[in-house]
N, C-alpha and C positions, 0 to 999 in steps of 0.2 A: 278701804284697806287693800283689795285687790290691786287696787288701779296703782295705789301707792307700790306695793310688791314688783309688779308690770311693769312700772317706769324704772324698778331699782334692777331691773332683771335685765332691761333693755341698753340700760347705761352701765352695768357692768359688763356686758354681750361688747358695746364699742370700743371700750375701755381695754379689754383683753385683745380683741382683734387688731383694733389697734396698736397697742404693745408688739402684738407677735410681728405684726406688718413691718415694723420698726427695728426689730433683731432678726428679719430675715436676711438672708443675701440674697440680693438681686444684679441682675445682668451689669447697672449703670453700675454698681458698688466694685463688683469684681473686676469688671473693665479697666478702671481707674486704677485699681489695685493694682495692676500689670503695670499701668503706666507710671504709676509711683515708684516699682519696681527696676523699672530700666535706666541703665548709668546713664549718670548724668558729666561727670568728670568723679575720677576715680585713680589709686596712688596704682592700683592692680588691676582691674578689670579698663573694658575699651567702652569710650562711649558712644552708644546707642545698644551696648549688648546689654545680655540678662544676667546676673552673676550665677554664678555655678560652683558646685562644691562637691571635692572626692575623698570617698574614705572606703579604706581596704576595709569597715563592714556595714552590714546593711542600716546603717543606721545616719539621721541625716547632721551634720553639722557643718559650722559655717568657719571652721578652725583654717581648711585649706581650701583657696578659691580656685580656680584651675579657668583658663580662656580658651574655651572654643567656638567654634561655630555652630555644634550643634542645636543645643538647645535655642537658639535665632531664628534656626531655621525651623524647625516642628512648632514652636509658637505665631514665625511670620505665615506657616500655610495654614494651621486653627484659625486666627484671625483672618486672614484672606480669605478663606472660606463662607467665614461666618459673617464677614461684614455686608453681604448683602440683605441679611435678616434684622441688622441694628437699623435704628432710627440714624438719621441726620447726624445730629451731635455726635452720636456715638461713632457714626462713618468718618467721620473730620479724625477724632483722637484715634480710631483705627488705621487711620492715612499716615498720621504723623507719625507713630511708632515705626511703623512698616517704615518709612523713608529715614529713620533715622539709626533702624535696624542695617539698612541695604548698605547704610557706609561702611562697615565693617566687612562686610563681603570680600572684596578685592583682595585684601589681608590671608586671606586663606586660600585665594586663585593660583594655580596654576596654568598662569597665561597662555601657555604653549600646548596646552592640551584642554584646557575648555573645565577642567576640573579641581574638584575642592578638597583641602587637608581636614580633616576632625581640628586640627592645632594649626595655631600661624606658621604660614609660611619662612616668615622672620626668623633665621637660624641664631639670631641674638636671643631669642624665644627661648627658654628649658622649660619644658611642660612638665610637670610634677609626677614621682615615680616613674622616670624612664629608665632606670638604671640597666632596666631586663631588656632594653633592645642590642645591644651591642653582642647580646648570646645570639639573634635571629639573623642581624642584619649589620654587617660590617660598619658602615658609615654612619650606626644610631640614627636614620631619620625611618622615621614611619612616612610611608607612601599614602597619598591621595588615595580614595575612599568610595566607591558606588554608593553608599547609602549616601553623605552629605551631598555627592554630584547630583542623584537623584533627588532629594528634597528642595536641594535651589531651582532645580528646573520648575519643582512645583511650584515655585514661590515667583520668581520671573520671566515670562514670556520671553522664550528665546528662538529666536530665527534658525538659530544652528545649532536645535532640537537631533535635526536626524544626520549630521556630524559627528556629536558627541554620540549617539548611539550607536553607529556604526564603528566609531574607536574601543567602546568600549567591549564589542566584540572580540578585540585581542586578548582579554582578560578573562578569561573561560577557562573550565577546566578543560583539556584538550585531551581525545582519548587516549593519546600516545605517555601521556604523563602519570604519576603516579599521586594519588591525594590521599596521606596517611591521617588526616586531620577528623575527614567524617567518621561516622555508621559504615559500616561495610555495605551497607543496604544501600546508600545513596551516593557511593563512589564512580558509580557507572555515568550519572546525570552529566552531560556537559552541559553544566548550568555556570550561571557568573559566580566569580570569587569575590569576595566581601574588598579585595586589595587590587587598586591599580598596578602595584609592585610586583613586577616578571620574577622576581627574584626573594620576595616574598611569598609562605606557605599558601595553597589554595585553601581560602575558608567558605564554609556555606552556610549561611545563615536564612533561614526561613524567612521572617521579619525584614531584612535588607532587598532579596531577593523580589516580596513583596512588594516595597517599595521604588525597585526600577520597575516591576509592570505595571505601576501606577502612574509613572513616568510616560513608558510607552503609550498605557491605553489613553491618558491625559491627552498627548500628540497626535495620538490616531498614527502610531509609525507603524509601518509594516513590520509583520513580526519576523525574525531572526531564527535560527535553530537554537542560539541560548536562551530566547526568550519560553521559546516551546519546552527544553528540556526544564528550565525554574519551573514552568509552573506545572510542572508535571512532579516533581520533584516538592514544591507546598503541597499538591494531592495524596502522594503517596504519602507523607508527612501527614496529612489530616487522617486519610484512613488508618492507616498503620497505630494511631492515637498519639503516636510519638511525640507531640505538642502537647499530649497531657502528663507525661510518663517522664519525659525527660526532655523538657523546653529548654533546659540551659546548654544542651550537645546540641540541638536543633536550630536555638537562635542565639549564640554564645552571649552576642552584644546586648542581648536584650531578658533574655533569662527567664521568662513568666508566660505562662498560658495566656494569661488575663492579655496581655500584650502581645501577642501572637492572636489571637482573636480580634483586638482592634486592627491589626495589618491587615488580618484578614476581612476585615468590613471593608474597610478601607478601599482597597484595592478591588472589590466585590459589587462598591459602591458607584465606582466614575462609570463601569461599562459589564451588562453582559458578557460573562466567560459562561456557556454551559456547562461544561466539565464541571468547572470548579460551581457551579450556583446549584448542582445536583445535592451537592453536599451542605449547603445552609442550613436545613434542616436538624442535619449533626449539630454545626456548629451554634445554631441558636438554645439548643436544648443546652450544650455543655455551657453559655455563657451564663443562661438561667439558672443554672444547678450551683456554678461556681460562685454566682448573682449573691445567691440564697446563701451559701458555704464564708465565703469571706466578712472575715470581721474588719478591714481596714478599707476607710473611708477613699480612698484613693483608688485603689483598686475596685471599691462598687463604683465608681466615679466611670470610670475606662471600661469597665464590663459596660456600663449603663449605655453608655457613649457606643458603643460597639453593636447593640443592640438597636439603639437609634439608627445605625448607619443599616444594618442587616431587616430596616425595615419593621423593628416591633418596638412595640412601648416596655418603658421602663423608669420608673420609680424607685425612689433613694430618698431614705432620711437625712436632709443635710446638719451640720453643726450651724447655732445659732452663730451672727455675724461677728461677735467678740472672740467667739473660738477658731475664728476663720484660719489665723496665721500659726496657732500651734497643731490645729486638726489636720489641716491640707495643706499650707506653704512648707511645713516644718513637717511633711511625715517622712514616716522612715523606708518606703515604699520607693526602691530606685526604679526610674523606665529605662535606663540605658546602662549597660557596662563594660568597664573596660578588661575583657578577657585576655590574658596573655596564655591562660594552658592552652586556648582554643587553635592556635599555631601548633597544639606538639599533636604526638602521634598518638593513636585514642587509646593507649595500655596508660600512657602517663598522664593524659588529659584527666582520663577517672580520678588518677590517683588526686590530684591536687584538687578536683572539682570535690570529693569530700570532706580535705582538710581548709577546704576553702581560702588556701593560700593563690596571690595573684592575680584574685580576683577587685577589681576596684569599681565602685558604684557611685555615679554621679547623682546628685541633686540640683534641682533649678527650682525655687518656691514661684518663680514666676509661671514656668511651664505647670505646675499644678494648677496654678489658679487657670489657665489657657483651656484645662481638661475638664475645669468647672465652670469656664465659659460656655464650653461648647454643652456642656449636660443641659443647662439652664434655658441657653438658647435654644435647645433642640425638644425643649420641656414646653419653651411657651410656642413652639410653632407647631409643635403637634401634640397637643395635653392630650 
């Protein structure tokens, strides 16, 4: 009777294990998932991109699709990244995406200055909710962009890396000028504006700012006096706690601690800054505190991810594999958005940033799964 017990004990033990093995998500499952994901020919969307979706609230639907190049680009540099940790197969479908991503590119160049639109260059193009530009900007177009110029350099080896960086030099706040947009605290920085447009309001965003020093230290380019004032400018920003207090003045486009902590790995991660790695310590304590505090699966996802990058382990309960696309693809957790108070002067910024008018929040279900690539990957190569 023992023995009989012992064998029913044994073959229920595989039986279960097995099962769970079978509704977990795994690397090869999510992978595919992205790939499934990217247009293939579409009556709206371009193919090789990821579809995307805006709504004035934080909530995710697939009612308005909106074309940019963002989301392309933060999935082409997660996968670029990570494809030297995938097996073989996996490298081949990581190849393909990525080259089928890159045709879209050119669509959003600004050939005569080396940089890229958030939206197609194509003036036949209305990008959804513009009607607020024509109050900012005479001619209703929105100007090219430091953050999207910076994430393509991530994504493609470019020869005239320190061209574009010394252009974009011209695009600082200058001391002679007046920038009513920040903190009174951080108007003094001549750090980069969020806009290539001379005639466009000077914005600072943490998270942007971010991601040209990631840029530079990627390059290895000699640093600039914009370059020194940004990142003096994320320090004071980290001490001051003003990432925890009020990240949406901080990093407008991007809104969330949780996400101002992954920039900050990020960037923490390609190269030694001493200044800024003094302070890791802060910032690992607040991702683990925030870790522990957040109920939404996306956001542990990116805390999780952030802590990988800052060098410590981290663990998350994921959703079994059938809950995959309503838990993660479908949540309602924006990483990017579209600020239009973050242009006005900071008496009326407040004001709309609590009625939350003006503010629009993209979604990309593909870029979710890209943040749970990276969790997954970065789980089996350092359990």
């Amino acid at each position: 009777m023992p023995k009989k017990c012992l064998l029913l004990c044994c073959v229920f033990l595989f039986v279960y294990v097995a099962h769970a093995q079978a509704d977990s998500i795994t690397t090869g499952f999510v992978l595919k998932r992205i790939a499934s994901l990217q247009v293939k020919q579409d009556k709206l969307f371009l193919s090789g991109s990821y579809p995307t979706y805006i709504n004035n609230k934080q909530r995710c639907t697939i009612r308005k699709g909106d074309i940019n190049i963002f989301y392309n680009l933060v999935i082409d540099v997660t996968l670029k990244k990570l494809r030297p940790k995938l097996d073989k197969e996996q490298q081949i479908l990581v190849d393909t995406l990525l080259a089928r991503s890159a045709k879209i590119y050119p669509r959003f160049l600004n050939k005569s200055r080396g940089s890229y639109n958030f939206w197609l260059r194509d003036s036949a193009y209305r990008f959804p909710l513009s009607w607020w530009i024509p109050l900012i900007k005479k001619d209703g177009n929105v100007p090219d962009d430091m953050d999207d110029t910076a994430l393509e350099q991530l994504v493609n080896t470019n020869d005239s890396a320190e061209a574009l960086h010394q252009m974009m030099q011209q695009f600082i706040h200058f001391p002679n000028k007046k920038i009513k947009s920040a903190d009174k605290k951080y108007r003094s920085y001549n750090a980069y504006s969020t806009w290539f447009g001379k005639k466009f309001p000077v914005v600072f965003d943490a998270a942007v700012l971010c991601n040209i020093l990631t840029f530079v230290q990627t390059y290895n380019l000699a640093w600039t006096h914009a370059d020194s004032a940004s990142l003096k400018l994320i320090e004071q920003v980290i001490k001051n706690g003003d990432y925890i207090q009020k990240p949406l003045e901080i990093a407008p486009n991007y809104g969330k601690t949780s996400i101002l902590l992954y920039h900050f790995s990020r960037l923490m991660e390609v190269k030694k800054i001493p200044s800024l790695d003094s302070l890791k310590p802060l910032l690992v304590k607040e991702s683990r505190e925030l870790l522990v505090s957040s109920k939404n699966i996306l956001e542990q996802i990116i805390l999780a991810n952030a802590l990988h990058r800052f060098g410590e382990k981290a663990t998350i309960v994921l959703p079994p594999k059938n809950e995959m696309e309503k838990q993660i693809e479908q949540n309602d957790f924006p990483f990017v958005i579209g600020n239009i108070p973050s242009y006005f002067s900071n008496t009326f910024k407040k004001l709309f940033y609590k009625s939350g008018w003006l503010l629009y929040y993209y979604y990309c279900p593909a870029y979710n799964d890209a943040l749970l690539l990276e969790y997954l990957v970065n789980k089996e190569n350092n359990p």
